[in-house]
N, C-alpha and C positions, 0 to 999 in steps of 0.2 A: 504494500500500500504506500499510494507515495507522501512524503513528510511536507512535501511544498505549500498545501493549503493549511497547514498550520504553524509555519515560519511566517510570524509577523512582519517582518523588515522585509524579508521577499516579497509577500503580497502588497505589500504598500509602496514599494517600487514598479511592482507590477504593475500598478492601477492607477500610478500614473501618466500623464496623456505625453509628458517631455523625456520621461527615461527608456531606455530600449535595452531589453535583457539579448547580450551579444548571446549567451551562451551560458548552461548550468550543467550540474549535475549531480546525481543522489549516488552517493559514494559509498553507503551502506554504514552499518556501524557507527548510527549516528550524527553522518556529516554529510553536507550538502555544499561544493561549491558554485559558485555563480559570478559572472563578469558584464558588468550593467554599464553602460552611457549613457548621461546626462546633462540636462542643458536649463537652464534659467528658471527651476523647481524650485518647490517646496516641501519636506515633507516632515514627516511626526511620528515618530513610534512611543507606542504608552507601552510598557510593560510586558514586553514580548517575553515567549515562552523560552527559545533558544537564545545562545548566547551567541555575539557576531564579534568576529575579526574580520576587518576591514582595512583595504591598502588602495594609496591613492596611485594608480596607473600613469595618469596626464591629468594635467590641468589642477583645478581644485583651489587654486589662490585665491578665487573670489567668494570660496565655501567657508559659510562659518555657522557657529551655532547660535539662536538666537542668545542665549543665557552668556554670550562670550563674544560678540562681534570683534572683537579683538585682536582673537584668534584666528590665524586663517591657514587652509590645508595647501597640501603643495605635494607635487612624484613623491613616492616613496615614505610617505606620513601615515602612521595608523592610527588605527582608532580600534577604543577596546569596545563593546556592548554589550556588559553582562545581561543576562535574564531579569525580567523586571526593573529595568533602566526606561527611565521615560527624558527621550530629548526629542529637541524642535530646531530643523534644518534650513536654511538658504543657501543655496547655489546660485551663482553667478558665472553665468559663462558657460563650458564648455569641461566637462571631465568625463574621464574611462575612472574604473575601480572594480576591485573585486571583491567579493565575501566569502569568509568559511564561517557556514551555521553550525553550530556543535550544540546536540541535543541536552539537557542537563544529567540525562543518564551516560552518553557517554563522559562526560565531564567527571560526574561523580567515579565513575569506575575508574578514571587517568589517577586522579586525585585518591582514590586508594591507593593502587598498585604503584605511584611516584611517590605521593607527600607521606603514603600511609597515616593519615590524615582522616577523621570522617569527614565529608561532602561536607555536612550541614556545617563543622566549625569554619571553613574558611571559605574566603569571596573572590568571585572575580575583580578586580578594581576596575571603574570606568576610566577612560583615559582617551582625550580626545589629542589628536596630530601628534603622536609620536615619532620621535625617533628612533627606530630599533631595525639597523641595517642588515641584520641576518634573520633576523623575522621576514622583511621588505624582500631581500633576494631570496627568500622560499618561496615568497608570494610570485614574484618575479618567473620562476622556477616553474612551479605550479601552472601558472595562466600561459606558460609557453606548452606545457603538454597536450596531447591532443585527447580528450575527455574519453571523447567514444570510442576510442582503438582499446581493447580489452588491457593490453601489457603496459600501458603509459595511465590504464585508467587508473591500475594499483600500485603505480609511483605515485600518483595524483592522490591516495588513501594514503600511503606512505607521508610522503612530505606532510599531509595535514593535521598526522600523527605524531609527528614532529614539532610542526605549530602549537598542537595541543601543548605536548608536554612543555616546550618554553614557554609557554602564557604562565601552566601552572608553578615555573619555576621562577619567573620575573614577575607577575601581575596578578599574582594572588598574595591575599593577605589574610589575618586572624578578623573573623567577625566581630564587632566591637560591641560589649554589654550583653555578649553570647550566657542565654541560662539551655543548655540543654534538656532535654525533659527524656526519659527511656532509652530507649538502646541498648547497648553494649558495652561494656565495660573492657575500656581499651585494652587491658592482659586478654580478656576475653576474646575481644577482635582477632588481634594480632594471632591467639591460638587458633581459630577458626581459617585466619588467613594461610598459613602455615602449611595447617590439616588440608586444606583443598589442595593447596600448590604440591604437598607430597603424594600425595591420593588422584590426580587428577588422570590415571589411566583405571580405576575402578571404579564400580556404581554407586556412588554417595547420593547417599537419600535423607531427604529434611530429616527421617528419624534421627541419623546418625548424628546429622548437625546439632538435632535438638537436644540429645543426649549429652553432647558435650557441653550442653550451655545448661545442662538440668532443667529446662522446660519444657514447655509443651509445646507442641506442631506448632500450634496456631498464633502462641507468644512469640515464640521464638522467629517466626517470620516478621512479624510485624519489629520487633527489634532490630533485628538484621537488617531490614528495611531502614530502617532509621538511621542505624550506623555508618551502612555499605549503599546506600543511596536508589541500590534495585533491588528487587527478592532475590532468596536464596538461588532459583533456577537462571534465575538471567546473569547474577553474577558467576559461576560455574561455569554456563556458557561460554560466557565471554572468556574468562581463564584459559579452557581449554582452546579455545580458539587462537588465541597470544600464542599458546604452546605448539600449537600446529604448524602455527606461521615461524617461530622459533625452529622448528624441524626441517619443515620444509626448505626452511634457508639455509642452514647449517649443514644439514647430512643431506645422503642419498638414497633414507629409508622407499621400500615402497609405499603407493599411498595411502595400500590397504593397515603396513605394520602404524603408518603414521595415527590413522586413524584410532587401533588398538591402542595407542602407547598415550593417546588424548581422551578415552573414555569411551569415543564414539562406537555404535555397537557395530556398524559394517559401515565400507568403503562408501555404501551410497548414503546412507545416513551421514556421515561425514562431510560426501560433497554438498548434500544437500541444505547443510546447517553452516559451512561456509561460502555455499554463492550467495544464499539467502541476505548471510550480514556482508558477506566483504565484492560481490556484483559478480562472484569470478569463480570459477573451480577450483580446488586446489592444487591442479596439473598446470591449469594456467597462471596460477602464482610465482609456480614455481621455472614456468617456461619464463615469465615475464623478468625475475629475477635474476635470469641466467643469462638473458637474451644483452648482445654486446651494446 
């Protein structure tokens, strides 16, 4: 299903009558990018759901925010747009740019497995016209690949995975007057995170998880949830699927051992759990990988 009619900032570039979307695309796993032209607009986002990085391609000198006229963008300047950020836009003139939306679930899962951090403590920061010159040339990088060729499209995931993690390593911060309420209790976490990362070629089931934490099915997800920012099944998921891709890149397993050594129960269940999130087979990942 596609993620586009519920990215805010997309749709409100969309529908307007001066911006023209050159080119997008759903990268699975969360991420969407897209590279839009614009010309003497307006526009507004309240509170969107996804968080946006955004890089200024051409132009942009005459773009500023209404809350900052002061401020004005320029090639190579970003802007942060955490979830739930509401700003108010003029453009003047003539600019290219582009976007990576990143879902707050895949955010929350980066922000585990980097910060080892839960989601809820810490934030994205807003930050409008940066400077951040190897953020700018991945963007650079990125918008040179060709989206729709299958082997350039999971460079195109790649690099944005990349993007991910430096955001969360420069432009995240501690939420300020943070009272956490349930969850997990971070020795707790961390054993849980642990147990999956060792166990991740056997069939772990909520029981097992619940046991470790002594509660029930039903607590115990809704905590987990709280801590690790998706449920227990999507965070698993997503685990093994890091590991595959980890395989795949490293060694010469075949794809069926690959898939054993990740949990998944056969080769086609395997494929079919990573074209699903990442657009692509995992013979194509690993052709795309290889390829000069």
């Amino acid at each position: 299903m596609s993620q586009l009619p519920h990215i805010q900032v997309f749709q409100s570039l969309n529908n307007s009558p001066h911006s023209q979307l050159e080119h997008c695309a759903e990268l699975g796993d969360g991420l969407t990018a897209a590279m839009w032209s614009n010309y003497h607009d307006a526009r507004e986002y309240q509170g969107p759901s996804h968080h946006t990085l955004s890089c200024y391609l051409e132009g942009g000198t005459g773009t500023f925010r209404r809350d900052n006229p002061g401020a004005k963008g320029a090639p190579d300047k970003l802007c942060i747009m955490p979830a739930g950020h509401d700003s108010s836009w003029v453009i003047n003139g003539d600019i290219r740019l582009a976007h990576l939306y990143i879902s707050p679930e895949r955010f929350a899962l980066s922000a585990v497995s980097l910060l080892d951090r839960e989601p809820r403590e810490v934030e994205l920061r807003e930050s409008t016209f940066v400077d951040d010159p190897r953020q700018a040339a991945r963007f650079r990088q990125l918008t040179a690949l060709n989206w729709d060729e299958p082997g350039e499209r999971l460079l195109t995931s790649s690099l944005a995975h990349e993007m991910i993690s430096h955001a969360l390593l420069h432009q995240v911060g501690q939420r300020q007057n943070l009272r956490l309420k349930g969850g997990l209790a971070p020795a707790l976490r961390r054993q849980l995170r642990d147990y999956i990362e060792a166990n991740l070629s056997e069939a772990i089931s909520l029981g097992q998880l619940a046991a470790l934490a002594a509660l029930s099915e039903y607590h115990f997800a809704r905590m987990f949830r709280e801590s690790f920012g998706v449920p227990p099944h999507r965070y698993l998921l997503a685990r093994r699927l890091v590991r595959a891709q980890q395989l795949l890149k490293e060694t010469a397993l075949p794809l069926g051992d690959v898939a054993l050594a990740c949990g998944f129960a056969s080769a086609s269940h395997f494929s079919n759990r990573f074209r699903s999130a990442l657009g692509a087979t995992p013979g194509d990942y690993r052709a795309a990988l290889r390829s000069p």
